[in-house]
N, C-alpha and C positions, 0 to 999 in steps of 0.2 A: 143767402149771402149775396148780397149786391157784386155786379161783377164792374169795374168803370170801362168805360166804350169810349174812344179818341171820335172828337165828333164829324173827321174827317170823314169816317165811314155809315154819317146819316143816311143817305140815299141808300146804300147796300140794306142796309137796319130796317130800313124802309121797304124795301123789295122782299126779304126776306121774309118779314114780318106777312107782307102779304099773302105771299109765295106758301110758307110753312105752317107758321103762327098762327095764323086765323085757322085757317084751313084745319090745325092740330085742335083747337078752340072747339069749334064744329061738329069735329067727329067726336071729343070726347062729350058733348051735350046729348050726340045721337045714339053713342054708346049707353048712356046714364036712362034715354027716354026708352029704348028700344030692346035695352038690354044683350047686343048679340056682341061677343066677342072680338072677332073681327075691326069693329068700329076703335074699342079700344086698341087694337094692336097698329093701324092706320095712323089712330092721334099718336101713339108714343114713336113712330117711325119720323111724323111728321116733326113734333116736338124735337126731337133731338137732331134731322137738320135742319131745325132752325138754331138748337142752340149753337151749335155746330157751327157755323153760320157765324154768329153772334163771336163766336173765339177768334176770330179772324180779326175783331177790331178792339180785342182786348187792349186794356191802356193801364196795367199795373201800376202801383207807385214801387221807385226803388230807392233803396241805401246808398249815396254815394261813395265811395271808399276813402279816406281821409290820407292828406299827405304830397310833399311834391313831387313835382318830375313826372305824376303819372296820367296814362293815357290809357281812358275807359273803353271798354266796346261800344260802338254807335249801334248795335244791331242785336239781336238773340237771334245765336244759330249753332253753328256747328263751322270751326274755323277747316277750311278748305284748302289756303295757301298761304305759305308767310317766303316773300321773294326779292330779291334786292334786284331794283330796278337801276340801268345807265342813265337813264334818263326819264323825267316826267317832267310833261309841259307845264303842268300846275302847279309846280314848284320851283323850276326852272332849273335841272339838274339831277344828278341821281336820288334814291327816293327808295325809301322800304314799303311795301303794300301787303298787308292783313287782310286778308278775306273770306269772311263770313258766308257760307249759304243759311238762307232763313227758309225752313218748310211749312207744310199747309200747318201744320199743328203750332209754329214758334209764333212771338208774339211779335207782330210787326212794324212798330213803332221807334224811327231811328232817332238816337239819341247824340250831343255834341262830345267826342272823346275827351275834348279840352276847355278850359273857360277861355274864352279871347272874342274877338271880332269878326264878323262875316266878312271877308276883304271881296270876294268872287261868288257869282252862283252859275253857273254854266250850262243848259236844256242841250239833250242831243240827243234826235228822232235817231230811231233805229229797228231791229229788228226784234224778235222774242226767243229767243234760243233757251235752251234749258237752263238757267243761273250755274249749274252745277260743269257747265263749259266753259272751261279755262277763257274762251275766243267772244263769250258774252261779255264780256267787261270792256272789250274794244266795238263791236260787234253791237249789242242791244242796247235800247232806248237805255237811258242814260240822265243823272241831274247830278250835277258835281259843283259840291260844296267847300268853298277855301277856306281857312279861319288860319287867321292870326294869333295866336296865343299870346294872352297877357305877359307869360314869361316871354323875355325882350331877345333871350339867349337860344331858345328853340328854333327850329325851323317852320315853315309854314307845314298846316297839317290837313287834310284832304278827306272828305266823306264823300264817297262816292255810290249813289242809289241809284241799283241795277234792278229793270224790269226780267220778269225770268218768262217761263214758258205759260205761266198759270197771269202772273202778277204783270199787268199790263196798267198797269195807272200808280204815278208816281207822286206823290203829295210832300210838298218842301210849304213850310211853316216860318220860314226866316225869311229874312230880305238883306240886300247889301249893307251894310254900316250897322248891324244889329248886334248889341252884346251878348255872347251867350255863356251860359254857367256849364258847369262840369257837369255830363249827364242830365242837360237839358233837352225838351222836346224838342226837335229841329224836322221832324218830319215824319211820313208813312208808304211804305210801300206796302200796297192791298195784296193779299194772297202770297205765294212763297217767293223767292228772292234771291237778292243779291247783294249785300254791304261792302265797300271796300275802305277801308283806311289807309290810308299815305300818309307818311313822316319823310319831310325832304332829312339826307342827308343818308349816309350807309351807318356813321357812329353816335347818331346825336343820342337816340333812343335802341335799348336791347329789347327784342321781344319777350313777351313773359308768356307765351300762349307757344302752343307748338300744334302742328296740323291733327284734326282728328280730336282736338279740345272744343267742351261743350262753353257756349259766351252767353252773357248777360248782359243785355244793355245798362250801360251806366254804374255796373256792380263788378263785371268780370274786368281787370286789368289785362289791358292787351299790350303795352309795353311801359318800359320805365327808361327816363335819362340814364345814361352811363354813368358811370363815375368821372370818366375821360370826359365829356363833355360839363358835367359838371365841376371841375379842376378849372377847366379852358373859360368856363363862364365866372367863375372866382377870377380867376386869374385878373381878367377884362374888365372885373367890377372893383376889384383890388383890396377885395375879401377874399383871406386866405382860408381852406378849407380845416378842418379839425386833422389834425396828426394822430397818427396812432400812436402807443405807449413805444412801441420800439425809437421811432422818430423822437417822440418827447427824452427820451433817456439817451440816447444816441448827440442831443442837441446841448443837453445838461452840462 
């Protein structure tokens, strides 16, 4: 079974391959000439970290989930906090943040929650704390992604790629003015991690995920428009929403 590799992580594939690969190559040659067992149990240590290795830059294809208002996971992990913030600079205002830790095993390849526009991309050196510290999201190296969503009535929406204690190299695949689709590749962080998603505003979007929920990039819904915000967006477009049967007979 073919496994697909994000070619971000050539060089590691590369290292790896040296490092393990061959080396597992080798010994199972000296194993097959020499016959002593041991050789064999070297190459299958060595083999598996290499495969090992190799899962770190897994690059799965996924299912997007169909339908509007919705906002994808950019990350696979394990959702860690969902927080209503007073304020965020990158939105300009209050602001809800979802946050994803991604482990050595999760597949590390960040994906766009929303289809719209790169409006921002923002680099900030920093430190390497464990991803799974609340104080890393302020605190460690850092690449913070803006998009503008195609819907006109959302607020701005926010990917935020956190280097963790292991995962010290941060890989962004987009550039400013670039369109991007629902649960498209927008980037990779090597080894375990940090995701964070922002939605400006405290009502636009309800979360659908609750802390201690397993994510899928591009597949798990991490939150949806309200009803409330989708009203206020009829309203303003001057499309009125669908009534329900008590309304319809109430209006008769």
């Amino acid at each position: 079974m073919r496994i697909p590799l994000h070619p971000a992580g050539g060089r590691e594939i590369a290292i790896l391959s040296l490092a393990f690969g061959g080396p597992a190559v080798l010994f199972a040659v000296a194993a097959v000439g020499w016959g002593h067992a041991w050789c064999w149990l070297v190459a299958g240590l060595l083999a598996l970290l290499w495969l090992g290795g190799l899962l770190f830059f897994r690059d799965p294809e996924r299912t997007v989930p169909s339908g509007d208002g919705l906002l994808v996971a950019p990350a696979d992990g394990r959702v860690v906090e969902t927080v209503r913030l007073d304020e965020e600079p990158h939105v300009g205002g209050p602001a809800t943040r979802l946050s994803i830790f991604l482990s050595v095993f999760d597949v590390h390849v960040n994906r766009s929650p929303c289809a719209g526009v790169v409006r921002s991309i923002q680099y900030q050196p920093g430190r390497f704390l464990d991803a799974r510290d609340t104080r890393s999201g302020s605190l460690n190296e850092a690449n913070t992604i803006v998009i503008a969503p195609d819907d006109p009535d959302a607020g701005l929406v926010v990917v935020r790629q956190i280097a963790g204690l292991i995962a010290r190299r941060i890989v962004c695949t987009v550039k400013v003015g670039d369109r991007v689709r629902l649960g498209q590749r927008i980037g990779l962080i090597k080894f375990g991690s940090r995701t964070e998603l922002v939605v400006a505003g405290h009502d636009a979007y309800e979360p659908a995920v609750r802390v201690g929920d397993r994510a899928r990039g591009a597949v798990t819904i991490m939150a949806r428009r309200t009803d409330a915000a989708q009203v206020a967006a009829a309203a303003r477009t001057g499309n009125n929403p669908p009534r329900d049967e008590a309304d319809a007979e109430a209006s008769a």
